[in-house]
KOLMARVEX-201345 format. One record per residue (C-alpha): residue number from 1; residue in three letters; x, y, z. Coordinates in steps of 0.001 Angstrom, whole numbers, plus 524288, in hexadecimal, padded with zeros to 5 digits. Example, Ala and Ser with C-alpha at 12.3 -4.5 7.8 and 13.67 -1.06 7.14 Angstrom:
! KOLMARVEX-201345
+------+------+-------+-------+-------+
: resi : resn :     u :     v :     w :
+------+------+-------+-------+-------+
:    1 :  ALA : 8300C : 7EE6C : 81E78 :
:    2 :  SER : 83566 : 7FBDC : 81BE4 :
+------+------+-------+-------+-------+
***
This chain:
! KOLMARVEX-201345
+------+------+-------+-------+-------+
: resi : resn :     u :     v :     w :
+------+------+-------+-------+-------+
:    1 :  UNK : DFF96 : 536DB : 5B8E0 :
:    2 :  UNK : E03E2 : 544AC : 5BB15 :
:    3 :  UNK : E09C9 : 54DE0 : 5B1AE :
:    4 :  UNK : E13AB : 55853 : 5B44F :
:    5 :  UNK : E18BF : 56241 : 5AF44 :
:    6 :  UNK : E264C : 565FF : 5B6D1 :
:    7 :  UNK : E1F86 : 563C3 : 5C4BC :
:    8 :  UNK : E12F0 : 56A5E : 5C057 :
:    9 :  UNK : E07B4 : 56025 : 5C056 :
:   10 :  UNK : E0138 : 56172 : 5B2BF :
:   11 :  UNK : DF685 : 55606 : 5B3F1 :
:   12 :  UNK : DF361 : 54A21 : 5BADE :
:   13 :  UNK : DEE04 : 53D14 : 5B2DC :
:   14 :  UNK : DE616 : 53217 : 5B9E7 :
:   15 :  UNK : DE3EE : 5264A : 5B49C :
:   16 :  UNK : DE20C : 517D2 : 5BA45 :
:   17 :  UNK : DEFEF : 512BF : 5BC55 :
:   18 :  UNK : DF759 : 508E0 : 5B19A :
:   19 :  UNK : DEDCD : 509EE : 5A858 :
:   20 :  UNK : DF3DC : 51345 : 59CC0 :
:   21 :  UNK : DE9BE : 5162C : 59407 :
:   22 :  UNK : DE3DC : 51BEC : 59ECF :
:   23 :  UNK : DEF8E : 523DC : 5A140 :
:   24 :  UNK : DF039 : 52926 : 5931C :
:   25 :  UNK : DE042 : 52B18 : 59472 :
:   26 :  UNK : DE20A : 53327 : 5A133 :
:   27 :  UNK : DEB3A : 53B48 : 59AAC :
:   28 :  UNK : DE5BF : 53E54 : 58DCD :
:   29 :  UNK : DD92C : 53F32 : 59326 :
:   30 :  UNK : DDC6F : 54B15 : 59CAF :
:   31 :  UNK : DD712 : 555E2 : 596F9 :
:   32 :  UNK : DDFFF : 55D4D : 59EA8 :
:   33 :  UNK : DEC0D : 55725 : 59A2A :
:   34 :  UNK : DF263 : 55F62 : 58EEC :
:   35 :  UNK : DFF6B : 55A84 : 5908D :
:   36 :  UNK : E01E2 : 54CF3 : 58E66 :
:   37 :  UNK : DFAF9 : 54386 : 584A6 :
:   38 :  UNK : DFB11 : 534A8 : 58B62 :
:   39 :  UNK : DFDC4 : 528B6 : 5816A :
:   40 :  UNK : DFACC : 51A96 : 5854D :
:   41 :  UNK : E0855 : 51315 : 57E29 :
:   42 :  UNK : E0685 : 504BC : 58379 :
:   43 :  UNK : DFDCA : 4FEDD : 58EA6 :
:   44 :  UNK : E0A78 : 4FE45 : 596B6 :
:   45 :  UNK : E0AA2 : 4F40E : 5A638 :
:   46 :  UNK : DFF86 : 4FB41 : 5AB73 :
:   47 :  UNK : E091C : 500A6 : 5B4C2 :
:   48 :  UNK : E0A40 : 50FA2 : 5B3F1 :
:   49 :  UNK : E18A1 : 515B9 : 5B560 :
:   50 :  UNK : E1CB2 : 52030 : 5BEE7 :
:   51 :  UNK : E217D : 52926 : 5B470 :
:   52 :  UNK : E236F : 53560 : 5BEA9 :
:   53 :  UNK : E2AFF : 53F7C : 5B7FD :
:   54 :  UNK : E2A9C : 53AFB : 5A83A :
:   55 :  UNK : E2AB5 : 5456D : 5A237 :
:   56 :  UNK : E244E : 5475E : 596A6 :
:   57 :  UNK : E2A4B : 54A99 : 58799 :
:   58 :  UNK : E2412 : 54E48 : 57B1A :
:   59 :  UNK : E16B3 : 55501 : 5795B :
:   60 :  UNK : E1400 : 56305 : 57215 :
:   61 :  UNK : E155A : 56EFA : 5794C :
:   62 :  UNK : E0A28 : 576FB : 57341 :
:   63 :  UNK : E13F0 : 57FDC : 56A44 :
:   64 :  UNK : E1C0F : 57746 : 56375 :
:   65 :  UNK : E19F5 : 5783C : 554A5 :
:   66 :  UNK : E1262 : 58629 : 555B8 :
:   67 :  UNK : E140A : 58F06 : 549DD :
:   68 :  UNK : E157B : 59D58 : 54964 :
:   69 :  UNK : E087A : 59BFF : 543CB :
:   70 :  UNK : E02A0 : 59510 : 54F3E :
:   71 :  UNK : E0847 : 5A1B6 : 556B4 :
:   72 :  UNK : E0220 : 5AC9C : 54EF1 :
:   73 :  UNK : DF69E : 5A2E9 : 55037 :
:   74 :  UNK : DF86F : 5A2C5 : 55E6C :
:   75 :  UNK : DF8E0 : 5B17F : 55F16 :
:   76 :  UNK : DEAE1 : 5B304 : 55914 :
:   77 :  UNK : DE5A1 : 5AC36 : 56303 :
:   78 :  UNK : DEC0E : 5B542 : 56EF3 :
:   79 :  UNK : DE6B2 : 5C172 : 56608 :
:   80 :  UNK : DD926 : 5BDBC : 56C66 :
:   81 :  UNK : DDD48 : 5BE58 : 57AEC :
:   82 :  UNK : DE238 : 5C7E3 : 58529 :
:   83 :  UNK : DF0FC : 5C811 : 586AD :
:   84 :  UNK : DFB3E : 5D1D7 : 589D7 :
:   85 :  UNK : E083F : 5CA62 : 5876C :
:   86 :  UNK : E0CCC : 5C31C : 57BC1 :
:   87 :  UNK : E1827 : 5B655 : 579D0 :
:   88 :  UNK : E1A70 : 5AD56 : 57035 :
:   89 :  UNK : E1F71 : 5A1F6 : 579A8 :
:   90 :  UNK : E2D42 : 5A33B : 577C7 :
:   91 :  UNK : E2EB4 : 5A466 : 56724 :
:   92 :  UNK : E378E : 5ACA1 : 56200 :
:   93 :  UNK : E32ED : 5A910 : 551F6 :
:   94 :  UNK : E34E7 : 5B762 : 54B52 :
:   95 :  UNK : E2A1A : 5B5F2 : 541FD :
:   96 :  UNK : E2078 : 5B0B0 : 54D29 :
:   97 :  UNK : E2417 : 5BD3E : 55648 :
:   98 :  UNK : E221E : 5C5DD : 54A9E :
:   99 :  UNK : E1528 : 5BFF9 : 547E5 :
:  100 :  UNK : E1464 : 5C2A8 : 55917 :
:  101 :  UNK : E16D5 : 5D126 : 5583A :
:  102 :  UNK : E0EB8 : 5D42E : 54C24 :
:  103 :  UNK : E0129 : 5CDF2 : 55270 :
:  104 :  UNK : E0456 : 5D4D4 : 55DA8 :
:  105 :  UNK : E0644 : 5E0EF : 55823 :
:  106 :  UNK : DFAAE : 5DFCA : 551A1 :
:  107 :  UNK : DF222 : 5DC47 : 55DA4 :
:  108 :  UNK : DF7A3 : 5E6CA : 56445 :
:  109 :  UNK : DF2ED : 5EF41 : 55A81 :
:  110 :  UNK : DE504 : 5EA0D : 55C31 :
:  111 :  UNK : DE60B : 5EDAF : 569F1 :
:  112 :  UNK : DEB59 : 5E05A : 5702B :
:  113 :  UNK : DF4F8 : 5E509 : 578DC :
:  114 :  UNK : DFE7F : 5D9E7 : 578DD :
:  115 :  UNK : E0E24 : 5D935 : 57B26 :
:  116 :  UNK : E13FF : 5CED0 : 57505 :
:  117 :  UNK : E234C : 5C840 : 57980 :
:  118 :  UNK : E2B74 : 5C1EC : 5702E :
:  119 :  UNK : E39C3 : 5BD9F : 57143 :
:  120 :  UNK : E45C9 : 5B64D : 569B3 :
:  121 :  UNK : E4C83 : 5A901 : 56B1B :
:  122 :  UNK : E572B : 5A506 : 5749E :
:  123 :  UNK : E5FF7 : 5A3FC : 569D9 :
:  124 :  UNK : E5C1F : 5B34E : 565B4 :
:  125 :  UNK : E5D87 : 5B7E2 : 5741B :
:  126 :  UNK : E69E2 : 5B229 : 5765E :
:  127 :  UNK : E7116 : 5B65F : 567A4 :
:  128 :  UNK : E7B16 : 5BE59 : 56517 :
:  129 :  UNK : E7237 : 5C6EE : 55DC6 :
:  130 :  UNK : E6740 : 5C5F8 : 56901 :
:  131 :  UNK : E65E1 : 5D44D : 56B4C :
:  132 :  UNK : E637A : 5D6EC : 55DF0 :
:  133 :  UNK : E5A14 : 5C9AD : 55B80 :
:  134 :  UNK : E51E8 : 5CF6E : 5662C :
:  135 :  UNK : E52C6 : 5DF2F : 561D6 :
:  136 :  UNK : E4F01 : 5D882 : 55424 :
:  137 :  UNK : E436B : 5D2D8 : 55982 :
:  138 :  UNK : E3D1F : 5DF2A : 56051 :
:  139 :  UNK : E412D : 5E76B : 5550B :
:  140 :  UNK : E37C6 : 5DD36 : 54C5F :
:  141 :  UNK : E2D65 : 5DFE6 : 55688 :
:  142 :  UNK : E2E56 : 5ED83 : 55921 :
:  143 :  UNK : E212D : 5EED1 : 55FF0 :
:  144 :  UNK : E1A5A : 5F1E0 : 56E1F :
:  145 :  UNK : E137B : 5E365 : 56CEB :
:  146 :  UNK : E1F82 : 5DBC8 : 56D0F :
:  147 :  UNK : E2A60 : 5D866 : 57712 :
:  148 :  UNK : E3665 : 5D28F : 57279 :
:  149 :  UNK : E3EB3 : 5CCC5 : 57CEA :
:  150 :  UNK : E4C6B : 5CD93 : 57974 :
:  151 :  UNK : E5469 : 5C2F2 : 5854A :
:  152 :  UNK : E5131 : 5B5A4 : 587C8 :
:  153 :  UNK : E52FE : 5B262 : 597FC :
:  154 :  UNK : E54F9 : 5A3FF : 5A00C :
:  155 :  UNK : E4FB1 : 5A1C7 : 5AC34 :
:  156 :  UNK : E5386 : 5943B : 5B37F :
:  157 :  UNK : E5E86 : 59178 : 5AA24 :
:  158 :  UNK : E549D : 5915E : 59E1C :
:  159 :  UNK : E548C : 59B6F : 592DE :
:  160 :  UNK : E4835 : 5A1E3 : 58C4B :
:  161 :  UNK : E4A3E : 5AA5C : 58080 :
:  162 :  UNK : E440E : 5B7B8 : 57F11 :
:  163 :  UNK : E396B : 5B035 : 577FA :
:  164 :  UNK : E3691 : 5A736 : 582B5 :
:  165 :  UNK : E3743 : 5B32F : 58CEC :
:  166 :  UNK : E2D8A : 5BA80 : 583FB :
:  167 :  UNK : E222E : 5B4AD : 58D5F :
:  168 :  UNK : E2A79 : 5B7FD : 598A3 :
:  169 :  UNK : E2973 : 5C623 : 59385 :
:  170 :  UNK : E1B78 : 5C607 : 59076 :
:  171 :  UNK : E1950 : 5C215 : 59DE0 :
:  172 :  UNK : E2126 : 5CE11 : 5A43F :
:  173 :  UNK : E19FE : 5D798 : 59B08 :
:  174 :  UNK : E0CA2 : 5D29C : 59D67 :
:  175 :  UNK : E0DC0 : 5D15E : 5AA76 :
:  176 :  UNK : E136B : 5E010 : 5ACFE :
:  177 :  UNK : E0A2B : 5E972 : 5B3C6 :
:  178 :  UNK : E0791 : 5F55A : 5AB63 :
:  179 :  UNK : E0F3E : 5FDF5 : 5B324 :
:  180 :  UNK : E1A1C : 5F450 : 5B2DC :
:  181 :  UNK : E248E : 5EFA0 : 5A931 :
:  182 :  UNK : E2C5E : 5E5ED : 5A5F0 :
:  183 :  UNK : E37F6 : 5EE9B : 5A448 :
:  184 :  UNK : E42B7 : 5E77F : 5AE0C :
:  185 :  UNK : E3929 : 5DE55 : 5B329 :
:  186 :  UNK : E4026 : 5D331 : 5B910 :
:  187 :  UNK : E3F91 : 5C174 : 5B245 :
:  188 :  UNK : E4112 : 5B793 : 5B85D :
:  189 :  UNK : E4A95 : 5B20F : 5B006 :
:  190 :  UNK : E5B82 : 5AF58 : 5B3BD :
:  191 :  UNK : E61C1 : 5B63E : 5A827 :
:  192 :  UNK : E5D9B : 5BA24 : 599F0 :
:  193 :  UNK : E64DD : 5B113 : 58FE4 :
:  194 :  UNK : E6B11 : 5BE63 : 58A97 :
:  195 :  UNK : E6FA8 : 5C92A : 59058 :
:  196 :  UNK : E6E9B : 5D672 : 58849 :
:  197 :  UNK : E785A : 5E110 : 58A5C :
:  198 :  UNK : E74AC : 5EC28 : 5911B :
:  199 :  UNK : E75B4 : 5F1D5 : 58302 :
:  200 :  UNK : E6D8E : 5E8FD : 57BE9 :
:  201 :  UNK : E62EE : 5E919 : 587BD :
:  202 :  UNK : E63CC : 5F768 : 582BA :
:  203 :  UNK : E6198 : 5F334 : 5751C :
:  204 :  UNK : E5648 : 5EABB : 57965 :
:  205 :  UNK : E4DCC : 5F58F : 57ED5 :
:  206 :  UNK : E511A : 5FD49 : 573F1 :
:  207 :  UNK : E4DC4 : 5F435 : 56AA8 :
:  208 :  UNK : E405E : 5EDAF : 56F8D :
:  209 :  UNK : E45F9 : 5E22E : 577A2 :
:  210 :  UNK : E3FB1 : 5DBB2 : 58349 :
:  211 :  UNK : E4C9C : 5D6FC : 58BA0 :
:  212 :  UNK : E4E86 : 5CFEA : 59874 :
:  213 :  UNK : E5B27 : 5D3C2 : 59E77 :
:  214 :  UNK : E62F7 : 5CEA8 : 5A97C :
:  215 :  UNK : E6820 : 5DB5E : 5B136 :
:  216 :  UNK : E724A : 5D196 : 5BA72 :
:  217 :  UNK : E66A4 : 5D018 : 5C3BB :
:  218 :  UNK : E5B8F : 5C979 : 5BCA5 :
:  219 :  UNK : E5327 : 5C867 : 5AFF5 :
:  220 :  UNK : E4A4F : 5D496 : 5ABA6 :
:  221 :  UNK : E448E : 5DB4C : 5A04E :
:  222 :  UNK : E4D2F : 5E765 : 59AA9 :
:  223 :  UNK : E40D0 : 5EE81 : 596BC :
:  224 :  UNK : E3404 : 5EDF9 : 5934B :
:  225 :  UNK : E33AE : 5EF9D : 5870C :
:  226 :  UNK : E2C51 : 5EA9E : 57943 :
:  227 :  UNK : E321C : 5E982 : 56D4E :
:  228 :  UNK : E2D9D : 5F76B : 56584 :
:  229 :  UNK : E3970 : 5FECB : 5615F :
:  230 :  UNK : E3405 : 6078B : 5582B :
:  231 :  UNK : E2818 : 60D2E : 55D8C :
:  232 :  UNK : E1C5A : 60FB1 : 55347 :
:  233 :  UNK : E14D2 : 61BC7 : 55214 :
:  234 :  UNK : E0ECD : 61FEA : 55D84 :
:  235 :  UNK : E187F : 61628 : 565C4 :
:  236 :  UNK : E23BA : 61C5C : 56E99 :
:  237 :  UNK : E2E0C : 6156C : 5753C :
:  238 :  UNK : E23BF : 611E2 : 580AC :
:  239 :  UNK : E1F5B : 60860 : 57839 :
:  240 :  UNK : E2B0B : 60079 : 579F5 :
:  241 :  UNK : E28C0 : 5FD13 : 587C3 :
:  242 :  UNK : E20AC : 5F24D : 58BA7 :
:  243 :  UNK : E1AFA : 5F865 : 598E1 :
:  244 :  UNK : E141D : 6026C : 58C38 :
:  245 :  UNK : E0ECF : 5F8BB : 58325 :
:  246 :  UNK : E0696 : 5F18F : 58F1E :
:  247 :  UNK : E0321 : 5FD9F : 595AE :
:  248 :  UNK : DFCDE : 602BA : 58760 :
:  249 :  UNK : DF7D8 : 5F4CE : 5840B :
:  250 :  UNK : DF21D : 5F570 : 593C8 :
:  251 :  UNK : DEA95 : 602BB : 59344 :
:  252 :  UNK : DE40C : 5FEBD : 58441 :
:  253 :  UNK : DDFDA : 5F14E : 58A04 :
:  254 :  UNK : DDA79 : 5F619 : 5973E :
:  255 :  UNK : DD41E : 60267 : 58FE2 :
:  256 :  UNK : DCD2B : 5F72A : 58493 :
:  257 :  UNK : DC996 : 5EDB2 : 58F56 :
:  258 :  UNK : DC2D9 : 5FBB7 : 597AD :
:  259 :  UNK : DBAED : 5FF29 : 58A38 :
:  260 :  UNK : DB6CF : 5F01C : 588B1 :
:  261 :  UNK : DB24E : 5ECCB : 59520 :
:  262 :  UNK : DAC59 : 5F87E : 5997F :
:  263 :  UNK : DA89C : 603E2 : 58E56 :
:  264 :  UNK : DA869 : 5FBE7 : 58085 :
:  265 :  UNK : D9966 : 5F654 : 57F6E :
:  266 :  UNK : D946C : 5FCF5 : 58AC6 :
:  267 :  UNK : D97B4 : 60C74 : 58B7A :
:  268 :  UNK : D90CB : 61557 : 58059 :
:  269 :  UNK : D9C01 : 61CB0 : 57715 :
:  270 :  UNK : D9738 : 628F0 : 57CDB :
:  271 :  UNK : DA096 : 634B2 : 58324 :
:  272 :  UNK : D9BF5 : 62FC5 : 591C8 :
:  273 :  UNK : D9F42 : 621FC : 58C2D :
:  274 :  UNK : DACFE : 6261D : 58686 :
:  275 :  UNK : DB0BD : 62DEA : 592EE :
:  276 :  UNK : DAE09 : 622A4 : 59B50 :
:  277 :  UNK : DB670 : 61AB8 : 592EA :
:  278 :  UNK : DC295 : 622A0 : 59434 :
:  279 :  UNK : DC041 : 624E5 : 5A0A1 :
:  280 :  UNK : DC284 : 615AF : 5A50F :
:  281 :  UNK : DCDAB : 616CA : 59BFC :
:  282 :  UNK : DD392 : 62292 : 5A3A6 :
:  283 :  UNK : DD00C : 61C98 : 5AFAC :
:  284 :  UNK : DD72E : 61026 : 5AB15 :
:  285 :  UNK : DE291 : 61739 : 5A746 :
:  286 :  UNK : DE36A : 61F89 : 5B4DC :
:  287 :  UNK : DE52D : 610A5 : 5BA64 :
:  288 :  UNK : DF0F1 : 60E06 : 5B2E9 :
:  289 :  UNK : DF6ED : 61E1B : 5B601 :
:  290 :  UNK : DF552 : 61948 : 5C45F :
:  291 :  UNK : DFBC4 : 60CB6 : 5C22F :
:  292 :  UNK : E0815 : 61563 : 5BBE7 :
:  293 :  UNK : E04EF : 60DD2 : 5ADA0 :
:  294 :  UNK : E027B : 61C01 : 5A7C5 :
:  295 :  UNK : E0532 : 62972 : 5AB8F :
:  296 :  UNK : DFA5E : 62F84 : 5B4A9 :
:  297 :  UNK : DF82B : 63CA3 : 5ADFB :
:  298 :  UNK : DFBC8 : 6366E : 59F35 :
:  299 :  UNK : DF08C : 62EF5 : 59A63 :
:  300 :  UNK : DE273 : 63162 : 59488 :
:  301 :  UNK : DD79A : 62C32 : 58D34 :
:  302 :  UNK : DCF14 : 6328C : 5835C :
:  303 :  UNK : DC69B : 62FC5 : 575D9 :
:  304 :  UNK : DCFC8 : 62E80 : 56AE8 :
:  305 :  UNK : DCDCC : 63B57 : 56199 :
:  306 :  UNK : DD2B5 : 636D5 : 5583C :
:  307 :  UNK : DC82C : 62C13 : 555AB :
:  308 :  UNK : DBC05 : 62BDE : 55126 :
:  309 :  UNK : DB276 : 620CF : 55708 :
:  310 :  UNK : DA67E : 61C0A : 551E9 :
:  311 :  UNK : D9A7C : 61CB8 : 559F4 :
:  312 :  UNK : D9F45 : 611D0 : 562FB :
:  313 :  UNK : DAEA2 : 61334 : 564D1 :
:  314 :  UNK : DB708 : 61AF5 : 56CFD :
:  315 :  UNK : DC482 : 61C14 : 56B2E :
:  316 :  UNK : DCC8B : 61FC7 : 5775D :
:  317 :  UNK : DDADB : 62494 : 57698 :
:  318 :  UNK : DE2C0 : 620DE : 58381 :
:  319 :  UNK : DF10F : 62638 : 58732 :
:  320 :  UNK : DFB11 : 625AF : 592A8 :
:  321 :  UNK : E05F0 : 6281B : 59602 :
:  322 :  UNK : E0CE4 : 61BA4 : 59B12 :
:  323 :  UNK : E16B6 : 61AD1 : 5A615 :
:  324 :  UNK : E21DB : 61192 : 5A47B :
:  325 :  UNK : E2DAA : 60BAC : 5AE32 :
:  326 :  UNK : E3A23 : 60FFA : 5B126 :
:  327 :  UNK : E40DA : 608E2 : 5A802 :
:  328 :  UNK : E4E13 : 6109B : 5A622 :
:  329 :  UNK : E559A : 617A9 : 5B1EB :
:  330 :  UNK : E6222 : 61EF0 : 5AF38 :
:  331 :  UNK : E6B1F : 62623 : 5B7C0 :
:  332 :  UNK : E7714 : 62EE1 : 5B691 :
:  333 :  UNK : E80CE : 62BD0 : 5C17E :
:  334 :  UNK : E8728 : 637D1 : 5C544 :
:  335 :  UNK : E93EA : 636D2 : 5CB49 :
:  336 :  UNK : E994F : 64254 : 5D5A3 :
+------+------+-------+-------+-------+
***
């Protein structure tokens, strides 16, 4: 017996034909079966059926019945691995994305560097009011960590709302090269299930929304963009752009993971132990200036002054200045 799924072969079941107790026994006894449960009903002829194609009905899908509970339990467990992207797997529940963007704000704060994508429901994305649904949304957020996608999109004559597509999105970001962004970056998908006005895609980037647009051609992002509106102290506008936030997360990881493997534990917290420290760092850095992530003559690495370690810490202050993409052209059209 051979299971399917679509024309994927899932698992194949011997057993010694007519006999089906030993059917139900080869099934449940797979260890590598975690998809169907066999049950013996009646001894039947002794004659097996051709059942090609049944399909099957029923069975639990692994996330019905979960709890908003079961999610913040869920995101406990993630705080102990390495991840750069974030989605809740296509919920649009207010109080569960609020509960989303204030654990990641506060792992980000511990040093996590994590971007999280949320979205709304087809019903939202599709409203009369689904501009200001979505600006809602980001203005709730308001922070570096979190994406809010604003559009839902269809691809083969089915629609996904911006919740659904919040994967999508992590996807793009995550898989973006550093000196790349996801600012007009093409999707695979037909159409989005509402188009914005050149007006409101206006009031999108002003306002913290993530939106896929279709420009008459094809389906791509407007711009890259988080949903911080009002930057904190010490923030500027840069921090509004995605291409920023993974740069900066980027650069503190890599810099960590340089101390860890090679300094913490095995250098002495000496000056000719300190300056070989920043030197990596600098020489780390001078990879991304060639790679056009940061400027070439705007970065530098040096012991924080303001600090004042004990005996076996060293506190190193980093800065650089970041490139970014051409993201806005204009012209004046001069007519003689």
């Amino acid at each position: 017996m051979k299971l399917y799924e679509g024309t994927t072969l899932l698992r194949t079941f011997t057993f010694p034909g007519g006999s089906i107790q030993q059917a139900a026994d080869a099934v449940n006894g797979d260890s590598g079966n975690v998809w169907i449960e066999a049950v013996k009903l009646a001894e039947g002829n002794g004659a097996l059926a051709n059942a090609a194609g049944t399909a099957l009905a029923g069975g639990q899908s692994g996330i019905s019945g979960l709890t908003n509970a079961d999610y913040v339990e869920a995101f406990s467990a993630f705080e102990t691995r390495e991840f750069d992207a974030f989605a809740l797997d296509g919920l649009s529940d207010a109080p569960l994305q609020t509960s989303l963007a204030a654990w990641i704000a506060r792992i980000r704060d511990e040093g996590k560097g994590v971007i999280a994508v949320v979205g709304g429901s087809a019903a939202d994305d599709t409203a009369a009011d689904a501009v200001s649904k979505a600006v809602s949304r980001s203005a709730g957020f308001d922070h570096e960590g979190i994406v809010n996608v604003g559009t839902g999109a269809i691809l083969d004559g089915t629609s996904f709302s911006s919740a659904q597509l919040a994967a999508y999105v992590a996807g793009l970001i995550a898989g973006k090269g550093l000196n790349g962004s996801v600012t007009y970056a093409s999707a695979p998908f037909d159409d989005v299930t509402r188009r914005w006005t050149r007006a409101e895609q206006e009031q999108a980037v002003r306002s913290g929304v993530f939106l896929l647009i279709h420009d008459g051609r094809q389906v791509k992002a407007l711009r890259g963009i988080n949903s911080l509106i009002r930057p904190r102290a010490e923030q500027n506008n840069a921090w509004k752009k995605i291409r920023t936030i993974r740069v900066m997360d980027s650069i503190n990881a890599d810099l960590q993971r340089t101390a860890e493997e090679q300094y913490i534990g095995k250098v002495n917290n000496t000056e000719e132990g300190r300056l070989a420290l920043i030197g990596a760092c600098k020489q780390y850095m001078s990879t991304l200036a060639q790679t056009g992530v940061i400027e070439a003559d705007g970065y530098d690495v040096a012991v924080d002054p303001d600090q004042t370690p004990e005996p076996d810490q060293v506190f190193l202050r980093w800065e650089a200045r970041l490139t970014d993409v051409m993201e806005q052209i204009f012209s004046t059209f001069v007519v003689r």
